[in-house]
Short mmCIF file of the C-alpha atoms (twelve columns), coordinates in Angstrom:
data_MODEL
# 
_entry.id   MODEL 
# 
loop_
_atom_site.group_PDB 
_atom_site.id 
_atom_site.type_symbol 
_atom_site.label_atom_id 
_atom_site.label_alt_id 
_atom_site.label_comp_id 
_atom_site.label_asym_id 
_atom_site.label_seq_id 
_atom_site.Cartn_x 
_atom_site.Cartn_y 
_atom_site.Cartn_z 
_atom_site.pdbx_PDB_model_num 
ATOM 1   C CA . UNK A 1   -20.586 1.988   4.200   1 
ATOM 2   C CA . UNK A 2   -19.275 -1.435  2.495   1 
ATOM 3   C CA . UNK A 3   -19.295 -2.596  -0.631  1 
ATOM 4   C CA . UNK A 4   -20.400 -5.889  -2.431  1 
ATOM 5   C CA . UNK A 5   -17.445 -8.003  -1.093  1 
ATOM 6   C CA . UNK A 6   -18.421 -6.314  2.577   1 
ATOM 7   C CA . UNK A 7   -15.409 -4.884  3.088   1 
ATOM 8   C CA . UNK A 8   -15.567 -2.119  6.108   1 
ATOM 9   C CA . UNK A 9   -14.919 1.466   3.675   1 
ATOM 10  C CA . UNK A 10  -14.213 4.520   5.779   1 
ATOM 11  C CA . UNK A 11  -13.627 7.558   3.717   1 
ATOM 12  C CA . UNK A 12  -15.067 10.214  6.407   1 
ATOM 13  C CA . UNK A 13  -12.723 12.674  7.223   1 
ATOM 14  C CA . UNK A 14  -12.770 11.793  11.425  1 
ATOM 15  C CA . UNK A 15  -12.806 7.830   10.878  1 
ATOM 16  C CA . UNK A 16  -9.757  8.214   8.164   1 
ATOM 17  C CA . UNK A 17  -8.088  10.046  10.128  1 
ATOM 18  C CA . UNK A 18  -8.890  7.812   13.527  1 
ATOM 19  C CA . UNK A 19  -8.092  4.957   11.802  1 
ATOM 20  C CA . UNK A 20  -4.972  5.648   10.093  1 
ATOM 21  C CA . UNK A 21  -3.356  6.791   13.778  1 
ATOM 22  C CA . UNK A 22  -4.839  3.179   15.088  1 
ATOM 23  C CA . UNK A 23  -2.276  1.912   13.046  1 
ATOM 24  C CA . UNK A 24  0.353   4.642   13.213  1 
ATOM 25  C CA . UNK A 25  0.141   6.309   9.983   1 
ATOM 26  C CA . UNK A 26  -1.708  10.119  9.215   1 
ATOM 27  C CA . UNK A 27  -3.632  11.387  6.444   1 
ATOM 28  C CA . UNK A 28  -0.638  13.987  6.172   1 
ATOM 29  C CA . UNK A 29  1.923   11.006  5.005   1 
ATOM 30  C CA . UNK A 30  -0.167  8.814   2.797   1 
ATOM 31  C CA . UNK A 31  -0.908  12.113  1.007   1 
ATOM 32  C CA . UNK A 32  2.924   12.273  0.688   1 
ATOM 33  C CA . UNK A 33  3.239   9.038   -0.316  1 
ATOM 34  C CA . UNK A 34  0.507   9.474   -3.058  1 
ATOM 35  C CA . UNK A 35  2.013   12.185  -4.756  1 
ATOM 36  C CA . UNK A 36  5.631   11.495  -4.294  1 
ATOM 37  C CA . UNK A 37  4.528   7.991   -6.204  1 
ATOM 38  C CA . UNK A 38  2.693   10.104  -9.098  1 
ATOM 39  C CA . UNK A 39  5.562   12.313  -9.450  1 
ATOM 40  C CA . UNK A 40  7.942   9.522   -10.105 1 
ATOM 41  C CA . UNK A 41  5.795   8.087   -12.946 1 
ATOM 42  C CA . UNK A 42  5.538   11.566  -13.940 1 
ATOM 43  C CA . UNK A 43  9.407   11.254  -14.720 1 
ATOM 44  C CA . UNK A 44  9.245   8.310   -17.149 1 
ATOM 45  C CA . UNK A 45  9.710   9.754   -21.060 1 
ATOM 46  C CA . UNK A 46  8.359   8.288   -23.932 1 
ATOM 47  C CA . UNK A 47  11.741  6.602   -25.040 1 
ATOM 48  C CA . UNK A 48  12.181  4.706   -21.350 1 
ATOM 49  C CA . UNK A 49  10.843  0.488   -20.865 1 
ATOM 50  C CA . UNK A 50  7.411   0.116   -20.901 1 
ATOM 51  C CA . UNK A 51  7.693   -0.527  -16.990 1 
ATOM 52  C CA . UNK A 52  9.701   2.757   -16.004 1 
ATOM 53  C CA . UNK A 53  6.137   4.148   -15.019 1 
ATOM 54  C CA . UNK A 54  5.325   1.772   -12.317 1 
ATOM 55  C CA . UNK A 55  9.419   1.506   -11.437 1 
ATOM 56  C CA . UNK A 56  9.205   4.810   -10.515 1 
ATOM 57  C CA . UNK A 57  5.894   4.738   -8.974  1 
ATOM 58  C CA . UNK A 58  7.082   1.959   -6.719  1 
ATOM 59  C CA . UNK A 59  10.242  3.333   -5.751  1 
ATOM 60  C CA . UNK A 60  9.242   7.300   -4.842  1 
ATOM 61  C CA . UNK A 61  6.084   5.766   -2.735  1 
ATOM 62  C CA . UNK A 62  8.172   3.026   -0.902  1 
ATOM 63  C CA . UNK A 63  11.211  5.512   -0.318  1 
ATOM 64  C CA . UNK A 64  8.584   8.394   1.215   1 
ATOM 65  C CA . UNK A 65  7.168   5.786   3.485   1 
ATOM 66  C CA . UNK A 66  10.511  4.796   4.527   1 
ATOM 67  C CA . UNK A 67  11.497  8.360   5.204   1 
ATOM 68  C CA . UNK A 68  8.157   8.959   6.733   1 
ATOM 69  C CA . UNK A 69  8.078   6.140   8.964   1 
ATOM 70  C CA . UNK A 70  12.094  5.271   9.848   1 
ATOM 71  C CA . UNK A 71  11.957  8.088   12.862  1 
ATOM 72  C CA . UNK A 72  9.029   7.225   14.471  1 
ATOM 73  C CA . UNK A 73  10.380  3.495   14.818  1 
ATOM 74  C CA . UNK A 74  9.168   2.088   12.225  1 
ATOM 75  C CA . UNK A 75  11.992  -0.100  10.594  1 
ATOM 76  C CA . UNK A 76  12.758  -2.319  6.994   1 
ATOM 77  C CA . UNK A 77  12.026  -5.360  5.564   1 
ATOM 78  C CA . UNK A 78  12.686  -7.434  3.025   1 
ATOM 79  C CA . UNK A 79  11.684  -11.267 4.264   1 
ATOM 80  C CA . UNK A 80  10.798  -13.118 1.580   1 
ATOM 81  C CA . UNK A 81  12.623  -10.510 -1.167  1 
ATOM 82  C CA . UNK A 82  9.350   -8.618  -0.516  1 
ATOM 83  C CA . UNK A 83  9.343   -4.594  0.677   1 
ATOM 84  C CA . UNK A 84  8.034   -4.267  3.787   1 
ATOM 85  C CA . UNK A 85  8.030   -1.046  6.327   1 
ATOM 86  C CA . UNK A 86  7.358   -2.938  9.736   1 
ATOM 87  C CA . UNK A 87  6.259   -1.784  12.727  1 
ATOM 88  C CA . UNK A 88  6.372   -4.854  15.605  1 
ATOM 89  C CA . UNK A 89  5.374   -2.676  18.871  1 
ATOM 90  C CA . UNK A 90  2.380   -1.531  16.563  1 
ATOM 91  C CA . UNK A 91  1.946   -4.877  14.553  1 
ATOM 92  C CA . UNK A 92  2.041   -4.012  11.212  1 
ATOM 93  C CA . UNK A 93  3.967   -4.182  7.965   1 
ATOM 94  C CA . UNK A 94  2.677   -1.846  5.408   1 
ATOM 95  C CA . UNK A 95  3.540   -2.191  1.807   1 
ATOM 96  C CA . UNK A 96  3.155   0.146   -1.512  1 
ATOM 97  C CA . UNK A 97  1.071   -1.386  -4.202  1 
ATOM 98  C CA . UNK A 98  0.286   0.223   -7.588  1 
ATOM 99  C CA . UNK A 99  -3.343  -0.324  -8.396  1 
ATOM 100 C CA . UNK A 100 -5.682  -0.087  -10.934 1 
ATOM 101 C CA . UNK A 101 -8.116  2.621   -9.083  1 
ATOM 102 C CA . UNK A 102 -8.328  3.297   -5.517  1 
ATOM 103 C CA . UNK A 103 -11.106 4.912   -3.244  1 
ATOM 104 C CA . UNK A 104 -13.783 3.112   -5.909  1 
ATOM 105 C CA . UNK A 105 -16.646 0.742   -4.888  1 
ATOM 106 C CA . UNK A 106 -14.825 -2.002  -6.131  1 
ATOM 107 C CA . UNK A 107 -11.591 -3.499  -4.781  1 
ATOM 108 C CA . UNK A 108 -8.404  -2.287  -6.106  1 
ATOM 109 C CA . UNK A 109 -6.397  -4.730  -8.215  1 
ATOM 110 C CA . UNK A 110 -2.236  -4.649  -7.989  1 
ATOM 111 C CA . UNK A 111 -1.038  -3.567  -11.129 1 
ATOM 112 C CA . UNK A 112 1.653   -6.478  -10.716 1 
ATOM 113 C CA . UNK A 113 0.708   -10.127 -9.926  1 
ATOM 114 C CA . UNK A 114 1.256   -11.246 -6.478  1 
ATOM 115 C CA . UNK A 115 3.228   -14.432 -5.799  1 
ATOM 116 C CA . UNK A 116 3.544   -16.835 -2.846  1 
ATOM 117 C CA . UNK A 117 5.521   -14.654 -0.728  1 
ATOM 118 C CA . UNK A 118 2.492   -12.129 -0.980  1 
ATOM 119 C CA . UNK A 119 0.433   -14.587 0.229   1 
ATOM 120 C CA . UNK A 120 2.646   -16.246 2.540   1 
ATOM 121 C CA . UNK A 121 2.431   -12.783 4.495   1 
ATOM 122 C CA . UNK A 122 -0.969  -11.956 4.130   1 
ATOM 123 C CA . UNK A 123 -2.168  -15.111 5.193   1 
ATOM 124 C CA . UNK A 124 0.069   -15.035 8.649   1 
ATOM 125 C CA . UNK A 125 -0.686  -11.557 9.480   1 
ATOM 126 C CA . UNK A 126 -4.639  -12.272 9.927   1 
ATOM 127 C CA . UNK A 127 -5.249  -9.784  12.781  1 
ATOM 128 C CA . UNK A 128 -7.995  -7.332  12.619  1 
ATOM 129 C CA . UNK A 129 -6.930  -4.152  14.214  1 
ATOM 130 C CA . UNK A 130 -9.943  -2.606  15.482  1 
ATOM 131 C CA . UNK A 131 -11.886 -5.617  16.829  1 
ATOM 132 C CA . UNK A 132 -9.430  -7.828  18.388  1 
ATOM 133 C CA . UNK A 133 -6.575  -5.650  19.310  1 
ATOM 134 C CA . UNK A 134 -6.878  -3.914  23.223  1 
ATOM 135 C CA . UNK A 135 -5.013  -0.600  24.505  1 
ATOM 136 C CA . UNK A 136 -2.255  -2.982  25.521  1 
ATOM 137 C CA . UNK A 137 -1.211  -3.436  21.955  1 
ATOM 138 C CA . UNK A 138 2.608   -4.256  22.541  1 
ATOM 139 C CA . UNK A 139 1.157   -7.411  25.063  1 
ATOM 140 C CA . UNK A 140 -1.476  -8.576  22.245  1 
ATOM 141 C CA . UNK A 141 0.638   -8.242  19.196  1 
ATOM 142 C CA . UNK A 142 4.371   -8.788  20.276  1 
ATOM 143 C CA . UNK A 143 6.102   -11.749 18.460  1 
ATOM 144 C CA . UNK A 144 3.392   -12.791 16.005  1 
ATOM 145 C CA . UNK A 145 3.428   -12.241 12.466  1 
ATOM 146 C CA . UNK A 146 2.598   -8.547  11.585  1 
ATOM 147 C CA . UNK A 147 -0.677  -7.848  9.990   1 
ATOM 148 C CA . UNK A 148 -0.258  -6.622  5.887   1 
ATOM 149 C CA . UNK A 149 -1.401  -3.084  5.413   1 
ATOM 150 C CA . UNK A 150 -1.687  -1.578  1.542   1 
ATOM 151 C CA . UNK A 151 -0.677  1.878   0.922   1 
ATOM 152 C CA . UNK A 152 -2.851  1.361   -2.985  1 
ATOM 153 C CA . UNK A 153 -2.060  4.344   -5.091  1 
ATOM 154 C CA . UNK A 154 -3.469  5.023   -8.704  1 
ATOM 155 C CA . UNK A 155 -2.471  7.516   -11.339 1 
ATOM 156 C CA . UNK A 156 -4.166  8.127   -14.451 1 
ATOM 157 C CA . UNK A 157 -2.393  12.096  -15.225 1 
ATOM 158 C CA . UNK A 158 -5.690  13.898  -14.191 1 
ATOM 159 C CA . UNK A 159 -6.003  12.741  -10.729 1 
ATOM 160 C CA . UNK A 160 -4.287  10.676  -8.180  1 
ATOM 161 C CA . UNK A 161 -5.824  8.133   -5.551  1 
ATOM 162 C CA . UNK A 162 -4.804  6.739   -1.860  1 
ATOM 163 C CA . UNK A 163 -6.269  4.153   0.120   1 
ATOM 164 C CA . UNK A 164 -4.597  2.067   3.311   1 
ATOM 165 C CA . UNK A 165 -6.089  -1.431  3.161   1 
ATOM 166 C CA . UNK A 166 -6.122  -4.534  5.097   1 
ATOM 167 C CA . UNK A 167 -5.703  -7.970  2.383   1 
ATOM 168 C CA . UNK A 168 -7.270  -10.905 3.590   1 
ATOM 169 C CA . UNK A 169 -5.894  -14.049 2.882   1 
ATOM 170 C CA . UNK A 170 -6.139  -14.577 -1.121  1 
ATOM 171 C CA . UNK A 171 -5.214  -17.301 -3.942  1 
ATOM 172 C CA . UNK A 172 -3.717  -16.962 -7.099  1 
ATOM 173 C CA . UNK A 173 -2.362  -13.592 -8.578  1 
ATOM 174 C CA . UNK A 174 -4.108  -11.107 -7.469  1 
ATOM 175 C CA . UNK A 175 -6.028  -9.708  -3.819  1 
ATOM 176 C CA . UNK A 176 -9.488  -11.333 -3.686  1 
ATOM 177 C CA . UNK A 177 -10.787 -9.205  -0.724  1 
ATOM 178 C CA . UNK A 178 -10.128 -6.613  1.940   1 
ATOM 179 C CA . UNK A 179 -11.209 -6.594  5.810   1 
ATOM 180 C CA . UNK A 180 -10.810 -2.862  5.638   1 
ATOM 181 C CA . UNK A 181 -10.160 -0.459  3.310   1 
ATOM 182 C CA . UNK A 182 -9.190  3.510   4.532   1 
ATOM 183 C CA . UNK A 183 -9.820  5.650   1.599   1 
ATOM 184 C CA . UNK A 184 -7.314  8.740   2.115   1 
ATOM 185 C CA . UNK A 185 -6.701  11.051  -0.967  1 
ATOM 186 C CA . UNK A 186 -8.816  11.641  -3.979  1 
ATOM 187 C CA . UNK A 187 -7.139  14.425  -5.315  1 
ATOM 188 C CA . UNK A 188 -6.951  16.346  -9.181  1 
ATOM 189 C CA . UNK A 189 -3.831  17.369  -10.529 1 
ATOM 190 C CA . UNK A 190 -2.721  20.790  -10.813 1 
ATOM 191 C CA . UNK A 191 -2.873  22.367  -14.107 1 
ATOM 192 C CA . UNK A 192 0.753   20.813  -15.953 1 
ATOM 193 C CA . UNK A 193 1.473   18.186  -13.538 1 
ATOM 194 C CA . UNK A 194 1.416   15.305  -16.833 1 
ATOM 195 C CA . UNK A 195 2.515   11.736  -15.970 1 
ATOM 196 C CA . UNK A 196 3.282   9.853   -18.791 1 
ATOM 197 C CA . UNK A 197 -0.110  7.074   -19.528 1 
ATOM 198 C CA . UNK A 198 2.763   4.117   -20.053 1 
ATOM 199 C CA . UNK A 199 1.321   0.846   -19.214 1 
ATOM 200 C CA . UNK A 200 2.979   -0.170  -15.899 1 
ATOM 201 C CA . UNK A 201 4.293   -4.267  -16.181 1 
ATOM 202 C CA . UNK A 202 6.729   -3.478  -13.174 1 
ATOM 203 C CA . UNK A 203 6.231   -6.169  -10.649 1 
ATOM 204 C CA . UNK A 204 6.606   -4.188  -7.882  1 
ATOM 205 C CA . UNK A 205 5.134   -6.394  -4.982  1 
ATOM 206 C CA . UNK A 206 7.436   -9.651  -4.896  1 
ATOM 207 C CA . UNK A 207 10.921  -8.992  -5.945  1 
ATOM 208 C CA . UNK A 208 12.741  -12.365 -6.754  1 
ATOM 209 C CA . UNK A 209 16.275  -12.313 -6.058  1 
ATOM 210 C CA . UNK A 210 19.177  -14.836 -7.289  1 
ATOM 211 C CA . UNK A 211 22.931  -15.294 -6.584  1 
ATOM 212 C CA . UNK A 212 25.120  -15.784 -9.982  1 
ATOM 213 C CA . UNK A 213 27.086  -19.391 -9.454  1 
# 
């Protein structure tokens, strides 16, 4: 099905889970990734910053795909002081986003602006996996710029939402549109599982770093 920006949506069970080995991730770790991040925001207490929320959020989804990921080849990156987990035989760089909602008709929106490094990568990585890439993937994709993939994960303390997404290239703040979009988990809490509803400022995509002179 799409929706109205005709994005490609697959949320059936087979294509999710065809799809998400395409690009050498499984349902299994995004679901990981999903609750490990709702967890952390779970942590936050009243008395913390108004962004220890989406801190927390940001850092228990990126560490889990790390962990997830480092074994299987899969390796770090920071270019451009922005998190990336990057796969070169394979092509892709996948990041963690907080989002407004995921798995909804309309396109998630990053909790945190985006800023020209964001863009920078999206717009270099332009490669759609499933129509242009052949089996030989390591000939096709070796030495260019990685495609962006989106690990989006929402919280609201009831329920907690995964999609893997594909960016295209966007201006301004915030994604415009999506080639793809994978929706993963759609899941309710168990009874006592109570993130805290903090507004989440953290900017959790770029992170700008300086050296004291």
């Amino acid at each position: 099905m799409e929706n109205q920006q005709q994005s490609i949506i697959v949320d059936d069970e087979i294509g999710v889970n065809q799809q998400l080995a395409a690009i050498g991730l499984s349902t299994e770790l995004i679901r990981k990734v999903a609750f490990a991040a709702a967890a952390g925001r779970a942590e936050s207490l009243r008395v913390d910053p108004v962004s220890a929320p989406g801190q927390l959020a940001y850092i228990n989804g990126v560490r889990e795909i790390r962990l997830g990921l480092e074994r299987e080849g899969w390796r770090i990156s920071r270019e451009g002081n922005v998190e990336a987990t990057v796969n070169h035989d394979l092509g892709i760089q996948l990041f963690f986003q907080n989002v407004d909602i995921a798995c909804s008709n309309r396109n998630p929106q990053a909790i945190s602006k985006k800023g020209r490094a964001s863009r920078d990568l999206v717009a270099a990585g332009q490669t759609d996996m499933f129509s242009e890439l052949s089996g030989e993937v390591k000939k096709t994709v070796h030495g260019t710029v990685p495609a962006v993939w989106i690990v989006c994960v929402s919280s609201d303390g009831r329920s907690v939402k995964a999609e893997v997404s594909h960016p295209k290239r966007f201006e301004g703040p915030q994604f415009g549109d999506f080639h793809r979009r994978i929706f993963v988990v759609d899941e309710n809490f168990e009874p006592g599982f109570n993130p805290n509803d903090d507004s989440d400022t953290f900017d959790d995509f770029d992170v700008n770093i300086s050296r004291k002179l």
